[in-house]
N, C-alpha and C positions, 0 to 999 in steps of 0.2 A: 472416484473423485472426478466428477466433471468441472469444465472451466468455462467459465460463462460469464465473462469481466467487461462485456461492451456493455452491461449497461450497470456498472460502478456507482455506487452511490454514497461519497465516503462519510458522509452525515447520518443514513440511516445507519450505518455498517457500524459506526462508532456509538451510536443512543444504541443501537442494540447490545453490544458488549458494553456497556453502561449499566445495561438496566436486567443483565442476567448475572445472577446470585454467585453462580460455578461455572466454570468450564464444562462442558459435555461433548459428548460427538459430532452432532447436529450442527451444534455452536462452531465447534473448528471448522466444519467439514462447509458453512457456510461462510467463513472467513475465504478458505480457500477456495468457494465457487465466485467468490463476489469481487477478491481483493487482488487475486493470483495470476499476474501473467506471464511469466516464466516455465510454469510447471505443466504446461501442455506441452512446451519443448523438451523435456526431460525424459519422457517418454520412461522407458523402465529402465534410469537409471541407478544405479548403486544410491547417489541423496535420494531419488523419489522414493524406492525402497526403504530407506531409515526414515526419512518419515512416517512412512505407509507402515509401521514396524511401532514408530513412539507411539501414533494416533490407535492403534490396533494395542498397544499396551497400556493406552490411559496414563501415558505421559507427558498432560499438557505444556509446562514448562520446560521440558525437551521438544516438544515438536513446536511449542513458537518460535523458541528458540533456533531451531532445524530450518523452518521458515522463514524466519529471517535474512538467516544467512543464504538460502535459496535465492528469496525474493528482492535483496537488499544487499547486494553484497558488498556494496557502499560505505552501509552503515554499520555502526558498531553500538552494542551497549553501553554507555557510559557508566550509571548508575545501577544498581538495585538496590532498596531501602525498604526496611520494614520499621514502619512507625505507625504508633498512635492505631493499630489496627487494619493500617492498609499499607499495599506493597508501593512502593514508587519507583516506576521505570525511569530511565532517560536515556533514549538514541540519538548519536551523533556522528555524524560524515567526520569531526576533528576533533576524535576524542583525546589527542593531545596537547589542546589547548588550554589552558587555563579556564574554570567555570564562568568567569566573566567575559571573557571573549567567544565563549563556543554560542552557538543559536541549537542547540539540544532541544528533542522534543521528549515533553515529558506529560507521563499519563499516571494515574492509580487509577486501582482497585483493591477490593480485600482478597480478590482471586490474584495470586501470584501468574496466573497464564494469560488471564483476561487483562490484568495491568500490561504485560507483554505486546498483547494482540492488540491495545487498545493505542500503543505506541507506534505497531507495527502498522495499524492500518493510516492513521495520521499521516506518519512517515511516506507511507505506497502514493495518498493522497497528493502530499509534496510532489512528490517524484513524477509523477503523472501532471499536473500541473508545471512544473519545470520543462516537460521536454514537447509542451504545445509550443507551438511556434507565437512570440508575441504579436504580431499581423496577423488576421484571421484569414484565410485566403477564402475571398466568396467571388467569384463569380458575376460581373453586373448584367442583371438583368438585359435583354434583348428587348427593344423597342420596337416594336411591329410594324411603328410607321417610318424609323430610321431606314434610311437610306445611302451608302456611300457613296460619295459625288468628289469627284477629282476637280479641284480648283485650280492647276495649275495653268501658268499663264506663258505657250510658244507661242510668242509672235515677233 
């Protein structure tokens, strides 16, 4: 599993587990190239191993879930539902809040791992947007013909 998250893009990441049927290998193995920044420091730990373990046994809804709790350790499951044909997730930072108070992000799918991932990448998206700084620090431009000239006035 390579990690390759500078260039993130939580829009395609999310229309893609959108618009795939089932979870496959590829499918996770590309969540975790695109969404994952944690998991390069984990090196061959005991979690990168259980995961490296659910995704090697075709246990999607255990390795989102594995993930999660990697990549998120913040967050918690709130919900799982199955209705009307599709699974509905919902993650939340205060999952003991009453539903009317909490801001829970919630996703479906008919794939119970893809609703998972579809939550979890939302979520990373948050998170990643939360800890830019809100000032963008740029740098002004150097003007070629500025000059620094001391105005002060000994006399």
């Amino acid at each position: 599993m390579s990690t390759t998250t500078q260039h993130y893009d939580p829009a395609s990441l999310g229309a893609r587990l959108r618009n795939a049927p089932v979870m496959t290998r590829p499918l996770m193995l590309a969540v975790i190239d695109s969404a994952c920044r944690r998991i390069p420091s984990l090196g061959q730990s005991e979690q990168f191993a259980r995961l490296a373990r659910l995704i090697d046994a075709e246990a999607w809804a255990d390795a989102a879930l594995a993930l999660m709790a990697l990549e998120l350790p913040l967050w918690q499951v709130r919900r799982i539902a199955y209705d009307d044909g599709e699974w509905h997730c919902a993650l939340s930072r205060e999952r003991e809040l009453p539903d009317w108070l909490d801001s829970a992000i919630e996703a479906r799918h008919p794939d119970l791992a893809i609703a998972l991932l579809s939550a979890f990448a939302e979520a990373q998206a948050l998170a990643a947007a939360a800890s830019r700084p809100s000032v963008p620090s740029v740098r002004p431009a150097i003007d070629p013909l500025y000059e620094a000239v001391a105005c002060d006035h000994f006399g």
